[in-house]
ChimeraX commands (.cxc) that place a marker at each C-alpha (Angstrom):
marker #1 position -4.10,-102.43,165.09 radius 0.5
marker #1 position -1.43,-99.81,164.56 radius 0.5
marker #1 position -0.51,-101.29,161.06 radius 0.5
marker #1 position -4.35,-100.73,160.08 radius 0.5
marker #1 position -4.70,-97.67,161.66 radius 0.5
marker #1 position -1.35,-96.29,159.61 radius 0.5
marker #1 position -2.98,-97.82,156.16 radius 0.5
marker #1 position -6.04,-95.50,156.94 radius 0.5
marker #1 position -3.89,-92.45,158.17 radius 0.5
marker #1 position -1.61,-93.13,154.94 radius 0.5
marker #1 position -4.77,-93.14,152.49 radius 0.5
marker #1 position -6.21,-89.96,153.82 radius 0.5
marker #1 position -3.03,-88.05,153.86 radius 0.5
marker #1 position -2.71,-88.88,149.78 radius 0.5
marker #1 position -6.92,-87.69,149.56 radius 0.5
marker #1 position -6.09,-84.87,151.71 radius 0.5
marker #1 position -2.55,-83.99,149.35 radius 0.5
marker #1 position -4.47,-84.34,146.31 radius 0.5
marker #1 position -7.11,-82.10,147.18 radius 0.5
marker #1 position -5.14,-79.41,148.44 radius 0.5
marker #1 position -2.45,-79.57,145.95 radius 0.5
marker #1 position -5.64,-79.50,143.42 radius 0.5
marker #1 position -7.23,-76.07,145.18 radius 0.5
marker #1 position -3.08,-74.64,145.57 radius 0.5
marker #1 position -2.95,-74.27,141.62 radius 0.5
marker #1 position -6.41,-73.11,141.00 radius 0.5
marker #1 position -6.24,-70.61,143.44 radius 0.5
marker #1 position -3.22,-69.28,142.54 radius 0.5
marker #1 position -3.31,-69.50,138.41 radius 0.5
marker #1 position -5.62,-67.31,136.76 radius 0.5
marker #1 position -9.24,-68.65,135.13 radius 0.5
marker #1 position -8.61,-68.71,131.20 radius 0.5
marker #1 position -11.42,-68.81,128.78 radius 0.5
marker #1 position -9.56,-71.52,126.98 radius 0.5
marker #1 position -10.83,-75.08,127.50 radius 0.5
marker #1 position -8.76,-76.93,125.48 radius 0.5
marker #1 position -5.62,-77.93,127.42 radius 0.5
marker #1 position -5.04,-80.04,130.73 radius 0.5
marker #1 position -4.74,-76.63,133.36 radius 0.5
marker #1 position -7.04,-75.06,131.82 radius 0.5
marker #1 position -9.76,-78.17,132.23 radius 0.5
marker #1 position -8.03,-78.23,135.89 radius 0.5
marker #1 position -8.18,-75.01,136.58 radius 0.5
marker #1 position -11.72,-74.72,135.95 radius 0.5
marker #1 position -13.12,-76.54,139.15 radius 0.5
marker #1 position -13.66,-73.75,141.81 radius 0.5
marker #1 position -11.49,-74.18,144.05 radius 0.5
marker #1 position -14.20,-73.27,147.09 radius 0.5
marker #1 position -15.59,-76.86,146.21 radius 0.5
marker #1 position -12.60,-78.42,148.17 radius 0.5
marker #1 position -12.25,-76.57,151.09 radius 0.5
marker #1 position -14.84,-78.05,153.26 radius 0.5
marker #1 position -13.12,-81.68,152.34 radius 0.5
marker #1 position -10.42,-80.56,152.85 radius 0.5
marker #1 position -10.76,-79.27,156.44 radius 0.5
marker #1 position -12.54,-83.43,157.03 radius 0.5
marker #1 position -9.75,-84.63,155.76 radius 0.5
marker #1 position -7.03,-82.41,157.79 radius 0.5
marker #1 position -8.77,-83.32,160.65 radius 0.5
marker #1 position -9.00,-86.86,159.75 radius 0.5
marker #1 position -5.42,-86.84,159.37 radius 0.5
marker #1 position -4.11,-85.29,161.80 radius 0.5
marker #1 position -6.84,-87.36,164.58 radius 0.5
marker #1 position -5.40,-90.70,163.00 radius 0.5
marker #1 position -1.98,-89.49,163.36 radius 0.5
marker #1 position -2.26,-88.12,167.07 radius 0.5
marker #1 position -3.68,-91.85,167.59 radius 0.5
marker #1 position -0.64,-93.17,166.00 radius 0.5
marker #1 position 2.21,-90.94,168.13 radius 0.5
marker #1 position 1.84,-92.82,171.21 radius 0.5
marker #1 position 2.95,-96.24,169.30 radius 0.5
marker #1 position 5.89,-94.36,167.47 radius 0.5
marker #1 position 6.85,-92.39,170.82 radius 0.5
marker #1 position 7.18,-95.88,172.58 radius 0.5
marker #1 position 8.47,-97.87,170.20 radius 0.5
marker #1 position 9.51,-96.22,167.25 radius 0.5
marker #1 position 11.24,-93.09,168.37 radius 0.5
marker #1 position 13.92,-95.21,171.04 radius 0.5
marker #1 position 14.64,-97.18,167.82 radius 0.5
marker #1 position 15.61,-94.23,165.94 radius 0.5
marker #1 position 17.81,-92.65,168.31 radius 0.5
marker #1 position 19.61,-95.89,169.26 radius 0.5
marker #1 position 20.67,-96.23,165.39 radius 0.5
marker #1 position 21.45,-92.14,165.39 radius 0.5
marker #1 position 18.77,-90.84,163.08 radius 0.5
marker #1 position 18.84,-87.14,164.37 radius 0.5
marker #1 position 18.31,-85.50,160.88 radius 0.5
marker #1 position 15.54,-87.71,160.37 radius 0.5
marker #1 position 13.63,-87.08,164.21 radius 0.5
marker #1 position 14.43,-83.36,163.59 radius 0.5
marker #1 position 12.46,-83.52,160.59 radius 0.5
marker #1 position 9.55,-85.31,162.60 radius 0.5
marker #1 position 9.77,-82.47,165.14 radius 0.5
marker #1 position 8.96,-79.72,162.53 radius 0.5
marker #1 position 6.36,-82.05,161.06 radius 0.5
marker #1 position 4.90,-81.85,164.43 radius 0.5
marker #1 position 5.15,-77.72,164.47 radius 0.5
marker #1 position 3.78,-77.52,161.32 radius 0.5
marker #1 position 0.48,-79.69,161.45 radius 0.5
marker #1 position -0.18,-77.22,165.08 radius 0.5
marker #1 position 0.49,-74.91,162.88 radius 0.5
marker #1 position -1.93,-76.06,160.40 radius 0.5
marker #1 position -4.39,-76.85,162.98 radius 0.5
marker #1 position -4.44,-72.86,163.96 radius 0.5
marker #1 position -4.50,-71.78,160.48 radius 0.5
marker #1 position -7.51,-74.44,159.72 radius 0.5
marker #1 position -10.31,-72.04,161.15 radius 0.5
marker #1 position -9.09,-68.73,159.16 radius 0.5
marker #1 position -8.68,-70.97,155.96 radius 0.5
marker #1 position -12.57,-72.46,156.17 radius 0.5
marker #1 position -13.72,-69.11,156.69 radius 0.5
marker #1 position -12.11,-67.40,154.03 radius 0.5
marker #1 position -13.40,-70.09,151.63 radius 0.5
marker #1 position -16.59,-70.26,152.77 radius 0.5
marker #1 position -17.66,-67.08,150.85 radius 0.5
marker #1 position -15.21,-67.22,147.93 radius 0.5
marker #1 position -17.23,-64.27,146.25 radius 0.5
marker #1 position -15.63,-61.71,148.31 radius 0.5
marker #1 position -12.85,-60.59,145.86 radius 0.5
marker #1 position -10.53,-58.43,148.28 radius 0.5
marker #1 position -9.79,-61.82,150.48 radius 0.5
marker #1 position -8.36,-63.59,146.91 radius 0.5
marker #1 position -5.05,-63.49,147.95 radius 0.5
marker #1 position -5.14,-64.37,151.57 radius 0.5
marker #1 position -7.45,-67.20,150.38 radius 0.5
marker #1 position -4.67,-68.41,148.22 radius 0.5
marker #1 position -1.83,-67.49,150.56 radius 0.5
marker #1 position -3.99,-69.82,153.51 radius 0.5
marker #1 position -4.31,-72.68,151.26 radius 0.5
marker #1 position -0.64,-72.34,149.95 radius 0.5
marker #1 position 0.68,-72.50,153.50 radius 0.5
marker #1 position -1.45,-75.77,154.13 radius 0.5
marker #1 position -0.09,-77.01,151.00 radius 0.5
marker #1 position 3.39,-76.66,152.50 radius 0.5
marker #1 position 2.21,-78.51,155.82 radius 0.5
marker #1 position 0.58,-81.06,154.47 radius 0.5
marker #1 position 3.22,-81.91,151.48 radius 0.5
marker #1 position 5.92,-81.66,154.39 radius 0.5
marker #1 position 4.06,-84.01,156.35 radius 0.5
marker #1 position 3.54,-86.35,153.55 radius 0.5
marker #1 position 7.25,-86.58,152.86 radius 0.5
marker #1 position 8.71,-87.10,156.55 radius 0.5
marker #1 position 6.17,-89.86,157.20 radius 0.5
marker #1 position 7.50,-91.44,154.24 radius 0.5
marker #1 position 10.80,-91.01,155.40 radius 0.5
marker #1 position 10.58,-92.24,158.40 radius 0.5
marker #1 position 8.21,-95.12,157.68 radius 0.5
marker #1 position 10.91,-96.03,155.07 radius 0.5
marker #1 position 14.12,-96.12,157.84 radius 0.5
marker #1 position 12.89,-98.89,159.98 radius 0.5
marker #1 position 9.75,-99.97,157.85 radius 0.5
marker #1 position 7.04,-99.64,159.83 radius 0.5
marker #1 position 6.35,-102.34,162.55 radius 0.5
marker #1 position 9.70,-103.53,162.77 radius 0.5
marker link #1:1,2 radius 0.2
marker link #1:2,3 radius 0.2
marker link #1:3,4 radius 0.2
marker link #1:4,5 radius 0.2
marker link #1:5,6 radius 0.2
marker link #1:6,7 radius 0.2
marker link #1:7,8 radius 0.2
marker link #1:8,9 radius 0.2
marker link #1:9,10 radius 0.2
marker link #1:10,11 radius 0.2
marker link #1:11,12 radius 0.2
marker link #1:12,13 radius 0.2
marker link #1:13,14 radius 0.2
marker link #1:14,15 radius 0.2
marker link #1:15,16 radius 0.2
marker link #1:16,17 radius 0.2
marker link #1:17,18 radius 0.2
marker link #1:18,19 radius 0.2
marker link #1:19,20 radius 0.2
marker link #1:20,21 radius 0.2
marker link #1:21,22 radius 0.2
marker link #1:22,23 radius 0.2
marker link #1:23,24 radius 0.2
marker link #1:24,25 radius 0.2
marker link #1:25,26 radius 0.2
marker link #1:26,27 radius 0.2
marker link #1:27,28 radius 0.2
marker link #1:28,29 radius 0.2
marker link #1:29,30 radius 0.2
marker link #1:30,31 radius 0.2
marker link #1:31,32 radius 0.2
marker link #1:32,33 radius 0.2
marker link #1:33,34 radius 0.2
marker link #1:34,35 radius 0.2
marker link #1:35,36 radius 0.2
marker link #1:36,37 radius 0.2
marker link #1:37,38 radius 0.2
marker link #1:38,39 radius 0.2
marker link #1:39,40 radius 0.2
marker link #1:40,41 radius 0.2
marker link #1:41,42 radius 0.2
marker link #1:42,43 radius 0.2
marker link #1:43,44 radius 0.2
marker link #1:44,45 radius 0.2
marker link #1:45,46 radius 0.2
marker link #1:46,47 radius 0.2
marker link #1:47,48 radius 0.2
marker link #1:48,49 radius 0.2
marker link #1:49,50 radius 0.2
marker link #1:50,51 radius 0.2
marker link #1:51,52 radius 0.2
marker link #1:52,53 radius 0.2
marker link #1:53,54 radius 0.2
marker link #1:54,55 radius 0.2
marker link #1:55,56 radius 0.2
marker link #1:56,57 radius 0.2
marker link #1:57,58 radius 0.2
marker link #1:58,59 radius 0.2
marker link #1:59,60 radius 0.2
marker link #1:60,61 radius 0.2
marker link #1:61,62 radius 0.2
marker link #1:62,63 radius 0.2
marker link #1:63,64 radius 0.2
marker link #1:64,65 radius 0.2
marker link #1:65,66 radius 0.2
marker link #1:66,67 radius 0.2
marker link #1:67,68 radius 0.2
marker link #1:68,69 radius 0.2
marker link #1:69,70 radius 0.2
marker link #1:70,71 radius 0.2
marker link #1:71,72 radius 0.2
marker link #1:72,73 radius 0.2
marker link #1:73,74 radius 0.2
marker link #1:74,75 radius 0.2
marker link #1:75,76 radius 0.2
marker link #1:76,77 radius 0.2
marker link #1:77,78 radius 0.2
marker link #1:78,79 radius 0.2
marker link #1:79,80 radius 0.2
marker link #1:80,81 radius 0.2
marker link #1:81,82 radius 0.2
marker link #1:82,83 radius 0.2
marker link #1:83,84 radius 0.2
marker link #1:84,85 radius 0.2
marker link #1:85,86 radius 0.2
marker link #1:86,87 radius 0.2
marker link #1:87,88 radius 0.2
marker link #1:88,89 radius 0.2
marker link #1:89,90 radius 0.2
marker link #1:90,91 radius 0.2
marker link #1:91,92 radius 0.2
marker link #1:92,93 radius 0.2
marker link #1:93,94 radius 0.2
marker link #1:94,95 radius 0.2
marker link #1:95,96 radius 0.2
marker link #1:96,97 radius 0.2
marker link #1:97,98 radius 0.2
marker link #1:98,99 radius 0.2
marker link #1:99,100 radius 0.2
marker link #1:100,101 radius 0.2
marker link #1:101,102 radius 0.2
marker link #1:102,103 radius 0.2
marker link #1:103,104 radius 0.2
marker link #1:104,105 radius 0.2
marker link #1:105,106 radius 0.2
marker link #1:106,107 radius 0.2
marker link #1:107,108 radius 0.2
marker link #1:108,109 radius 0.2
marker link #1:109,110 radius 0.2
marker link #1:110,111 radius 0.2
marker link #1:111,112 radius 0.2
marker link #1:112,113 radius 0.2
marker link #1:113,114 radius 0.2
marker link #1:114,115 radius 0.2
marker link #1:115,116 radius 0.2
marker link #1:116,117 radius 0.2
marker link #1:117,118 radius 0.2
marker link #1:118,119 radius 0.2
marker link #1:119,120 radius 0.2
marker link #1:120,121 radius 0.2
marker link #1:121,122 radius 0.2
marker link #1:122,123 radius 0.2
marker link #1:123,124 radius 0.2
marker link #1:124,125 radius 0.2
marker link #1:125,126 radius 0.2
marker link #1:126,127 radius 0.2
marker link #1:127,128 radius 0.2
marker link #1:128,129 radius 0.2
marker link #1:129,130 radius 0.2
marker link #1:130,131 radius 0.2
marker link #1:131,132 radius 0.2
marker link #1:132,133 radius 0.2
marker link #1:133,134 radius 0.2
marker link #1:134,135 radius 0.2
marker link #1:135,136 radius 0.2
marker link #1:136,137 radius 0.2
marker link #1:137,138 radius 0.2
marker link #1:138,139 radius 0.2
marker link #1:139,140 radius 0.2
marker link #1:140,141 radius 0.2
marker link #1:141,142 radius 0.2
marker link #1:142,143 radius 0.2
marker link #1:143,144 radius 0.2
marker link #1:144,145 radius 0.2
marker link #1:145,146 radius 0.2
marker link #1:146,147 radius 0.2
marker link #1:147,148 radius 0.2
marker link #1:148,149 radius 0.2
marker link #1:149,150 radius 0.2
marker link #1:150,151 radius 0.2
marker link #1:151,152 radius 0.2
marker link #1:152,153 radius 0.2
marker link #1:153,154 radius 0.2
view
């Protein structure tokens, strides 16, 4: 169960990385007239169209790996500490920090893109979605870390 479970959390993280990373770089770079290159075609979905997926899939995520932290607390983790992978468990901690982190954040972000119209909260819109950006690309990485030590179910 907890291999199938980590195949689900593992497929929503990359929907939930692409979609943020995709809304990152179209808040932050300027609309251009231009059509005729690759950012500029990018650039040109509004970026408010993600932000309700992309509160699904945080959620998602972070539900599927909550589910998951009781199998890698018991039998993972002991594992781990045993072979003396402290860097690596460190690195799990703030991955831990930062997705409660996120999880805070989550509310301000969905209601800052909710009406997208409202040009004076640009920035903090972009600085919100940068900072989940950051969590969720950080999170992507250490699971992949630590999945690749042991391999996971080993």
């Amino acid at each position: 169960m907890a291999s199938a479970l980590m195949i689900i959390h593992g497929l929503v993280a990359v929907a939930l990385l692409g979609a943020i990373t995709h809304q990152t770089l179209a808040a932050w770079a300027p609309a251009v007239p231009r059509q005729d290159s690759f950012f500029a075609r990018f650039r040109s979905v509004p970026p408010a169209s993600f932000a309700n997926a992309i509160v699904a899939l945080y959620l998602a995520a972070a539900l599927l790996g909550a589910s998951l932290y009781l199998y890698f607390r018991v039998d993972v983790r002991p594992a781990l500490e045993r072979s003396g992978h402290w860097e690596a468990l460190g690195l799990f901690d703030l991955k831990e920090h930062f997705i409660s982190i996120g999880l805070g954040v989550l509310p301000a972000y969905w209601l800052l893109w909710r009406r997208p119209a409202a040009e004076d909260s640009r920035r903090m819109r972009a600085i919100l979605t940068a900072i989940l950006a950051f969590i969720v690309w950080w999170a992507f990485l250490v699971g992949h870390v630590m999945n690749d030590i042991m391999g996971f179910g080993q």
